[in-house]
Predicted model as a PDB file, atoms N, CA, C, CB and O in Angstrom, pLDDT in the B-factor column:
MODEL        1                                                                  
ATOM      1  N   UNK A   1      -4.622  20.322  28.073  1.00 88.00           N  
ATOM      2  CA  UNK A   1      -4.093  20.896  26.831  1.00 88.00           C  
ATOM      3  C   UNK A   1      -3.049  19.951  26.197  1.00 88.00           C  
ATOM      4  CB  UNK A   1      -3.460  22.293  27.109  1.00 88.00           C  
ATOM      5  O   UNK A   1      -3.127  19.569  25.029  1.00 88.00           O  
ATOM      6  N   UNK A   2      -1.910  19.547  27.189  1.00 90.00           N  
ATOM      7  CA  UNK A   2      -1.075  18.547  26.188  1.00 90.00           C  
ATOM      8  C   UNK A   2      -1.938  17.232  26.030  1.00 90.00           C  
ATOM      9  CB  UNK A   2       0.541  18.111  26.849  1.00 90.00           C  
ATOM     10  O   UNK A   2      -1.462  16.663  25.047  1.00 90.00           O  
ATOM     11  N   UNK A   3      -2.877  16.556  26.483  1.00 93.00           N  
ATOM     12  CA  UNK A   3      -3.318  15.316  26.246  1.00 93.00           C  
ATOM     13  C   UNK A   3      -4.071  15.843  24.983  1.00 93.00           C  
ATOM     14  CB  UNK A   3      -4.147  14.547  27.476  1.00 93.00           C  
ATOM     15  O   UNK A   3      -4.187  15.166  23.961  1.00 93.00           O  
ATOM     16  N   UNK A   4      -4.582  17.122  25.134  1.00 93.00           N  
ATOM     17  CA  UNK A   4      -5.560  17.202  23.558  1.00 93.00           C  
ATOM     18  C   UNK A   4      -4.257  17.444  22.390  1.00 93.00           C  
ATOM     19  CB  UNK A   4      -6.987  18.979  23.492  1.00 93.00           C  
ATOM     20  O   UNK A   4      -4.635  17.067  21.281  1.00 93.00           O  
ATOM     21  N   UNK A   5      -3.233  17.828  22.382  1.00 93.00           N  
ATOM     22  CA  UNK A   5      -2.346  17.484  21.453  1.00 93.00           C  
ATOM     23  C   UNK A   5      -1.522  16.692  21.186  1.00 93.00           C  
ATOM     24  CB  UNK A   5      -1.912  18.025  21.314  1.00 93.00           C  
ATOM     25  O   UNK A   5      -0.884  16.877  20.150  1.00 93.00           O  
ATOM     26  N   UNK A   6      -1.180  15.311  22.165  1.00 94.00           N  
ATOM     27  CA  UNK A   6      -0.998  14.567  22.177  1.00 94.00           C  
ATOM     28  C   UNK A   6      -2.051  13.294  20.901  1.00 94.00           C  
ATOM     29  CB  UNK A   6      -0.886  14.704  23.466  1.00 94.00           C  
ATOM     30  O   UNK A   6      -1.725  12.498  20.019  1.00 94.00           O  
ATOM     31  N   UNK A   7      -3.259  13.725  21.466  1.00 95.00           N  
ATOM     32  CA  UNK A   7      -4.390  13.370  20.496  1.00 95.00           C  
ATOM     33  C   UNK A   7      -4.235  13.570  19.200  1.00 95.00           C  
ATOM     34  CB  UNK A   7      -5.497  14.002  20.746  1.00 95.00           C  
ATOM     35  O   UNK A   7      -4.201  12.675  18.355  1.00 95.00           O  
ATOM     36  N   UNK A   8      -4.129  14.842  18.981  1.00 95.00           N  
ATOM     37  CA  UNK A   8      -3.562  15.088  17.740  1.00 95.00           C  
ATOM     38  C   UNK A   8      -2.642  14.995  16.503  1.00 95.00           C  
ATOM     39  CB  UNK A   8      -3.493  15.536  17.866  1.00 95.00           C  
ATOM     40  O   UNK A   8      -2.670  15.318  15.315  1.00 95.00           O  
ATOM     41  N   UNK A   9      -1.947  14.489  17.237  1.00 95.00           N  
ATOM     42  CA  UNK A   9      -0.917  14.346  16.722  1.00 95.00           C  
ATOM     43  C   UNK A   9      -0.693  12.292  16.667  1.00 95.00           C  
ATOM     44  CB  UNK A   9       0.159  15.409  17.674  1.00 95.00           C  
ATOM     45  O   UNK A   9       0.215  11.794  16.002  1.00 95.00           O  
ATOM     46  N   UNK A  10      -1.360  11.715  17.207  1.00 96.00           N  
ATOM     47  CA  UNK A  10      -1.725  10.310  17.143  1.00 96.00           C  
ATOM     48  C   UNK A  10      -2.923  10.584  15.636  1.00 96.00           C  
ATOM     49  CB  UNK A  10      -2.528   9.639  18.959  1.00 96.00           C  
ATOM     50  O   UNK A  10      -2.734  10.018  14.560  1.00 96.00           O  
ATOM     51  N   UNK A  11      -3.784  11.288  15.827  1.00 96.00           N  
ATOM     52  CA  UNK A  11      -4.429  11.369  14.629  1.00 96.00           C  
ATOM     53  C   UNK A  11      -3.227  11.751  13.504  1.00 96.00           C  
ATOM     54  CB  UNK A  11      -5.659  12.470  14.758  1.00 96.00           C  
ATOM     55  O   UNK A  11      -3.095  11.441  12.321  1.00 96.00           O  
ATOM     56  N   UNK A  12      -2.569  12.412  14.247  1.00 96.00           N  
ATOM     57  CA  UNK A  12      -2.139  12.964  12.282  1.00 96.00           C  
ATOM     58  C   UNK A  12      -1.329  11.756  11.747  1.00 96.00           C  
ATOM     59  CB  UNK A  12      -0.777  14.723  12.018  1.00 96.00           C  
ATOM     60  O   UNK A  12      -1.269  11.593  10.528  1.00 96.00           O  
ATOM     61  N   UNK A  13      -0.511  10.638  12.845  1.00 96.00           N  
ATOM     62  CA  UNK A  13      -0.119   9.807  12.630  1.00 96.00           C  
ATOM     63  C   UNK A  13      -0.933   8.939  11.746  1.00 96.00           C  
ATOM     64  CB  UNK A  13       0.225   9.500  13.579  1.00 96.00           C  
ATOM     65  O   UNK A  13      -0.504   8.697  10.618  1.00 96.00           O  
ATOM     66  N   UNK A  14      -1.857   8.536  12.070  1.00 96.00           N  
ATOM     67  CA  UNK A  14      -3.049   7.781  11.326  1.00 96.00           C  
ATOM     68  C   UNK A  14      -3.510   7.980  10.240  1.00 96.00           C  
ATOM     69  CB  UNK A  14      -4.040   7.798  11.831  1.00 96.00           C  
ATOM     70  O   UNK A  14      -3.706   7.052   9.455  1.00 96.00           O  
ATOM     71  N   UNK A  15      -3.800   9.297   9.942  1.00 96.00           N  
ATOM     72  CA  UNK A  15      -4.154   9.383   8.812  1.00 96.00           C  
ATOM     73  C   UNK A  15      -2.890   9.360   7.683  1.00 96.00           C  
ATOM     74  CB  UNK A  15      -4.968  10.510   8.840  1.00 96.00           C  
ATOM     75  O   UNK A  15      -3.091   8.886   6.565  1.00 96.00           O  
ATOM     76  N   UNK A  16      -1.664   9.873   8.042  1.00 96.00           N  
ATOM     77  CA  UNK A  16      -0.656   9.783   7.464  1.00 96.00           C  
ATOM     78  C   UNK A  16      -0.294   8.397   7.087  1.00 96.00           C  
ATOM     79  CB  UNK A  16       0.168  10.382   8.135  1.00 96.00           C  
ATOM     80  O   UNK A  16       0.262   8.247   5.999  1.00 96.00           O  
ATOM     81  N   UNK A  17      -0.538   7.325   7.855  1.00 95.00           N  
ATOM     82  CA  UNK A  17      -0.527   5.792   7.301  1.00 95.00           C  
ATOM     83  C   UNK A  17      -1.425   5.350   6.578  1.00 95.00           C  
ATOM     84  CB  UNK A  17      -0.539   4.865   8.181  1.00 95.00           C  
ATOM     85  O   UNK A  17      -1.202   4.484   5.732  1.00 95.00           O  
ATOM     86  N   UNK A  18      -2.475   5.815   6.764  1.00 95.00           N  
ATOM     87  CA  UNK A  18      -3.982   5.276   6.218  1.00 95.00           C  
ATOM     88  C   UNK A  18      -3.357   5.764   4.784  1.00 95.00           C  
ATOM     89  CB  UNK A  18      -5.782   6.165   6.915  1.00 95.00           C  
ATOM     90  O   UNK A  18      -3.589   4.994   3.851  1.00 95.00           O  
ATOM     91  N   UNK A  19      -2.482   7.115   4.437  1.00 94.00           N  
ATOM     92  CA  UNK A  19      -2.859   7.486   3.322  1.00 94.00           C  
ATOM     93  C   UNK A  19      -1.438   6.994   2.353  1.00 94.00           C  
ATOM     94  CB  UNK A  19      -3.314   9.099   3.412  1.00 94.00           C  
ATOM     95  O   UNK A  19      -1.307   7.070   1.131  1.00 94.00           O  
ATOM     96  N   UNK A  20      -0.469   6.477   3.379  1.00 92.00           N  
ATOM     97  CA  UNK A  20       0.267   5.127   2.658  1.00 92.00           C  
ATOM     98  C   UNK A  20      -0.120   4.484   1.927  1.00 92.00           C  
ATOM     99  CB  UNK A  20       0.591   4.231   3.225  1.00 92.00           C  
ATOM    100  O   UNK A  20      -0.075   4.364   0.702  1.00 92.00           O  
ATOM    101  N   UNK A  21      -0.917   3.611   3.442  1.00 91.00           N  
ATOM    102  CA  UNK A  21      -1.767   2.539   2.434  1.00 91.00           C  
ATOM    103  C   UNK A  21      -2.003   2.798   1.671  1.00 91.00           C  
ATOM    104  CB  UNK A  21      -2.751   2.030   2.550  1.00 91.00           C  
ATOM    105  O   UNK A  21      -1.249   2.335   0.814  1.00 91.00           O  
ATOM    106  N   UNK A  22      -2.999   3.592   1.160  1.00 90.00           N  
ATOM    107  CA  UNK A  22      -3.757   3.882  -0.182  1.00 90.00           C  
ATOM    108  C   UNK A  22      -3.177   4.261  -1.381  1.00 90.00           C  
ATOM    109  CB  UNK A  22      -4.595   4.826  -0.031  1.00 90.00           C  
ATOM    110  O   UNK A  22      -3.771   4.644  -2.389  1.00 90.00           O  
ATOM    111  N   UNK A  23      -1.824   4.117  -1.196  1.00 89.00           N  
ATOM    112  CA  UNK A  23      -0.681   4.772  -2.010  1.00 89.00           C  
ATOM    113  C   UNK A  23      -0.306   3.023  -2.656  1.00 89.00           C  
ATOM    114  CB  UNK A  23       0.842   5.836  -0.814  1.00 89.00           C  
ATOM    115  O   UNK A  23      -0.556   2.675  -3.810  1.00 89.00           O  
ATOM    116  N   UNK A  24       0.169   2.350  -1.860  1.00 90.00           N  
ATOM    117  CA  UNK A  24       0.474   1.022  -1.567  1.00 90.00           C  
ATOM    118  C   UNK A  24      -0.070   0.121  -2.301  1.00 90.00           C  
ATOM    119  CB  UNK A  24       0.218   0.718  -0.423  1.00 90.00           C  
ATOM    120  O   UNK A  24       0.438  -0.688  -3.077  1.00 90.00           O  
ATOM    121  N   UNK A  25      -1.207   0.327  -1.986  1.00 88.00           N  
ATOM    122  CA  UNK A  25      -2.347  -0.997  -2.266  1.00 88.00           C  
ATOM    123  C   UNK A  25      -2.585  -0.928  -4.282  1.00 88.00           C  
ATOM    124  CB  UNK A  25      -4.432  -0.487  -1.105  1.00 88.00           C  
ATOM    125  O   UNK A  25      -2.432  -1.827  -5.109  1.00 88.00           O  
ATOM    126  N   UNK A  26      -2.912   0.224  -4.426  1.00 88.00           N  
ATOM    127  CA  UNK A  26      -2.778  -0.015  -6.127  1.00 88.00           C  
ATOM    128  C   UNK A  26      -1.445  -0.422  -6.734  1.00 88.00           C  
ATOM    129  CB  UNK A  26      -3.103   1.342  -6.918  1.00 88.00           C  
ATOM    130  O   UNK A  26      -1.445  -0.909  -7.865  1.00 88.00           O  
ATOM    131  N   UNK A  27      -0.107  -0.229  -5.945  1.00 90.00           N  
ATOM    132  CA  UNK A  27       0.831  -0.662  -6.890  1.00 90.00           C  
ATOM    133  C   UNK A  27       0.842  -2.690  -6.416  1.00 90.00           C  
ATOM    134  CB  UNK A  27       2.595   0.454  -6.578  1.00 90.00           C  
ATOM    135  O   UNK A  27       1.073  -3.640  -7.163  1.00 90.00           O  
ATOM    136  N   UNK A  28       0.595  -2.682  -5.353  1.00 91.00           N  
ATOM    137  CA  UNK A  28       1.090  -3.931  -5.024  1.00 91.00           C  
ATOM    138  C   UNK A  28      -0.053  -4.636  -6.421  1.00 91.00           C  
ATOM    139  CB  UNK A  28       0.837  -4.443  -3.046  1.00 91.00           C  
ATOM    140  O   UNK A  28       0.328  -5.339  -7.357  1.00 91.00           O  
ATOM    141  N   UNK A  29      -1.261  -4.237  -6.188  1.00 91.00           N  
ATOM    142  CA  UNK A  29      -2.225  -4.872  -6.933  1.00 91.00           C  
ATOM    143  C   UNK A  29      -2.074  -4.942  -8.581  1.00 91.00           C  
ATOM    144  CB  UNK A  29      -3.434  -4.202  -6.560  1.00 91.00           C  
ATOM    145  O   UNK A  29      -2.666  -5.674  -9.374  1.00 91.00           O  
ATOM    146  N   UNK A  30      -1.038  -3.887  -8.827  1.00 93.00           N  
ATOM    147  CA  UNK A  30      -0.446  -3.340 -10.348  1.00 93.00           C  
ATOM    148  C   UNK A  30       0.208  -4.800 -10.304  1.00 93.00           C  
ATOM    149  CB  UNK A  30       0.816  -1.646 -10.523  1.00 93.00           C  
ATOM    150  O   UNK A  30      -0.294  -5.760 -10.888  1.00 93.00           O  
ATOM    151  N   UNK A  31       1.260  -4.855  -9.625  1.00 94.00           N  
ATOM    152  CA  UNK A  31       2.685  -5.981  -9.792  1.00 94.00           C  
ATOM    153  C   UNK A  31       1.873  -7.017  -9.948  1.00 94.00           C  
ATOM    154  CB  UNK A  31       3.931  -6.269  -8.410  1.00 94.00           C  
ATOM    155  O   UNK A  31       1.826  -7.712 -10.963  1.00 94.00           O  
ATOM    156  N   UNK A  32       1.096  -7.182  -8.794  1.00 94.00           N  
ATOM    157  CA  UNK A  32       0.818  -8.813  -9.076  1.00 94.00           C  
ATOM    158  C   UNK A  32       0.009  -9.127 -10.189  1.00 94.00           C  
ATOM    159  CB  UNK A  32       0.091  -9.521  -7.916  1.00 94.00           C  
ATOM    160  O   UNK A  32       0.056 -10.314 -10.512  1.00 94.00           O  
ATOM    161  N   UNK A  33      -0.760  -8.359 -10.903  1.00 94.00           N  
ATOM    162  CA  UNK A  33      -1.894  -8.447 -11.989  1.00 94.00           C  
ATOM    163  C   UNK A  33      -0.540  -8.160 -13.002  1.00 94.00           C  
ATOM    164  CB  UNK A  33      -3.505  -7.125 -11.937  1.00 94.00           C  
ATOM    165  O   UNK A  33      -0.769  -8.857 -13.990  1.00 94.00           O  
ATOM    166  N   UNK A  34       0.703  -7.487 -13.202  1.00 96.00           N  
ATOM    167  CA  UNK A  34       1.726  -7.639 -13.836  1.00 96.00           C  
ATOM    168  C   UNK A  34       2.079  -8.886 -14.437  1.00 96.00           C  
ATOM    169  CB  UNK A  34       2.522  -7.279 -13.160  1.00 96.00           C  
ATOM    170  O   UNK A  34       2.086  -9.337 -15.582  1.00 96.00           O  
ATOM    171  N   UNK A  35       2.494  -9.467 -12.820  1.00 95.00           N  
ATOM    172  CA  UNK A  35       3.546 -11.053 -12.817  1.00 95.00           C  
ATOM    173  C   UNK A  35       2.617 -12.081 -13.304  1.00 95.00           C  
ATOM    174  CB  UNK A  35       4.193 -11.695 -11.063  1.00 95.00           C  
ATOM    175  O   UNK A  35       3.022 -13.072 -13.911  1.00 95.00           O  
ATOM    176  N   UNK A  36       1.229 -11.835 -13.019  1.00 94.00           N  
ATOM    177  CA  UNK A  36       0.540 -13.297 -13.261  1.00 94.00           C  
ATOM    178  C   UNK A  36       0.611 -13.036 -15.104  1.00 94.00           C  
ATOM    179  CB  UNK A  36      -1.496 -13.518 -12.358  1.00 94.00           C  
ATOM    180  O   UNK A  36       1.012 -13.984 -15.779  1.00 94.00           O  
ATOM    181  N   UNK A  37       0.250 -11.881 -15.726  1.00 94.00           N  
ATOM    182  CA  UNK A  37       0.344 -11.855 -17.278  1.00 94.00           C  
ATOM    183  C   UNK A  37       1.436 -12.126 -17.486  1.00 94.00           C  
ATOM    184  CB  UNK A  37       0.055 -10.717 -18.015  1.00 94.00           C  
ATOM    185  O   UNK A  37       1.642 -12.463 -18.652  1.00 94.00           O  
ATOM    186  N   UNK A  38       2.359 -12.129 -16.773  1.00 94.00           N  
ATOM    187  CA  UNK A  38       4.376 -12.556 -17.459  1.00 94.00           C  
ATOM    188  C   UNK A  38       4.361 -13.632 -17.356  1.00 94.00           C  
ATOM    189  CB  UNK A  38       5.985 -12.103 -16.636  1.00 94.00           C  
ATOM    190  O   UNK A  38       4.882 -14.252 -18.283  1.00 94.00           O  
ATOM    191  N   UNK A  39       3.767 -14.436 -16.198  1.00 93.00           N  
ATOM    192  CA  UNK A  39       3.438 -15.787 -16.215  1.00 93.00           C  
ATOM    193  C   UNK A  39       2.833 -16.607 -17.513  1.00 93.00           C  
ATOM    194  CB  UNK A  39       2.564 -15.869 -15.202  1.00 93.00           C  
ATOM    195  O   UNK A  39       3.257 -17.618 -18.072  1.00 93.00           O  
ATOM    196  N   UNK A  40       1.589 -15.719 -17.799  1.00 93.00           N  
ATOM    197  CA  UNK A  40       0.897 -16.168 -18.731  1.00 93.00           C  
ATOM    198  C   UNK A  40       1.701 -16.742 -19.940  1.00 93.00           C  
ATOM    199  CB  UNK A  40       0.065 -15.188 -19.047  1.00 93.00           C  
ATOM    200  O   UNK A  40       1.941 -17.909 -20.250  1.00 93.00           O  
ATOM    201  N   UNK A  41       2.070 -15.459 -20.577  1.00 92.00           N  
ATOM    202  CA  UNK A  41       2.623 -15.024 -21.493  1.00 92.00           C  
ATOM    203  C   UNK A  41       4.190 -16.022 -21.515  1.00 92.00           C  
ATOM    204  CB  UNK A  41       2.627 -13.407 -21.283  1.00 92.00           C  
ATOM    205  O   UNK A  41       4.845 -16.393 -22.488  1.00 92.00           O  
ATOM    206  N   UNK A  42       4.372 -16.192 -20.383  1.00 91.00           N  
ATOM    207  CA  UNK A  42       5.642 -17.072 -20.933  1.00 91.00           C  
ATOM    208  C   UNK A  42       5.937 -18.723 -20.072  1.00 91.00           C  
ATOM    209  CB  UNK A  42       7.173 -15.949 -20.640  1.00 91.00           C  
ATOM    210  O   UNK A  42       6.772 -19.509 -19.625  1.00 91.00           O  
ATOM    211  N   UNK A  43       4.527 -18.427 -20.299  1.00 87.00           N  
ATOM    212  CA  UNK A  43       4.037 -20.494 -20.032  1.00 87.00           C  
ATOM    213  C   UNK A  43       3.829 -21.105 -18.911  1.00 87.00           C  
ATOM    214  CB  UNK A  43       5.126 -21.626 -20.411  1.00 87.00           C  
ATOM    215  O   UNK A  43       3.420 -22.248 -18.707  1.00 87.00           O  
ATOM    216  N   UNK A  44       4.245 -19.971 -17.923  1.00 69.00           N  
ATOM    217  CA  UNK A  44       4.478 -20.508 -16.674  1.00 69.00           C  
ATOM    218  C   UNK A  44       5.660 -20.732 -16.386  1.00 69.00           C  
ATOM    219  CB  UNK A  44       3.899 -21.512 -16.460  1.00 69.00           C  
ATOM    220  O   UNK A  44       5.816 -21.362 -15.340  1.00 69.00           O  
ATOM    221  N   UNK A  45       6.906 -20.333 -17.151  1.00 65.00           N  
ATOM    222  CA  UNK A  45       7.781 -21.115 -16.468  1.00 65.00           C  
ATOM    223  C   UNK A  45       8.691 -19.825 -15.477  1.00 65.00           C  
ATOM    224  CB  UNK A  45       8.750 -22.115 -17.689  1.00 65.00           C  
ATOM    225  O   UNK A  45       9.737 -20.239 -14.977  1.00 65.00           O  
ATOM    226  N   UNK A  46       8.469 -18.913 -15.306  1.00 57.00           N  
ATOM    227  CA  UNK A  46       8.743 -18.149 -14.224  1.00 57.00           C  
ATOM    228  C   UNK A  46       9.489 -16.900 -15.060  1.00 57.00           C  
ATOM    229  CB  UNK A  46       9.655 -18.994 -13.024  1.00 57.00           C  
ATOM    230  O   UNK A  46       8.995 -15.884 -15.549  1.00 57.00           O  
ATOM    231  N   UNK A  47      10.863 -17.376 -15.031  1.00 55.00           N  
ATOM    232  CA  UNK A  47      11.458 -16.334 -16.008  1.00 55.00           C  
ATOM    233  C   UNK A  47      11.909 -16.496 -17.300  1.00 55.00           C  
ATOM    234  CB  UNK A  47      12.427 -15.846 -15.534  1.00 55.00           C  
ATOM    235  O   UNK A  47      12.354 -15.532 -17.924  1.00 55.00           O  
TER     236      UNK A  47                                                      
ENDMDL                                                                          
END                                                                             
C-alpha cells in the first residue's frame, strides 16, 4: 500500500513538471523570436 502511493505521488510529480514545461517552452520560444526581431529591427547592434 505505501509503495503504491509512493508511486503516486512520483507520478503526480511528473506530470506536474511535464506541465511546466509546457508552460515554459512557448514563452522561451516567444523571447527569442522577440530578441532576434529587436535585433533585426535595430541593425544588429544589440541595444
Amino acid at each position: 500500500m505505501e509503495q503504491e502511493q509512493e508511486s503516486l505521488r512520483a507520478h503526480a510529480v511528473e506530470a506536474e513538471l511535464r506541465a511546466l514545461r509546457a508552460q515554459i517552452n512557448p514563452h522561451f520560444l516567444f523571447n527569442t523570436l522577440n530578441s532576434i526581431a529587436h535585433l533585426i529591427e535595430s541593425g544588429g547592434k544589440g541595444s
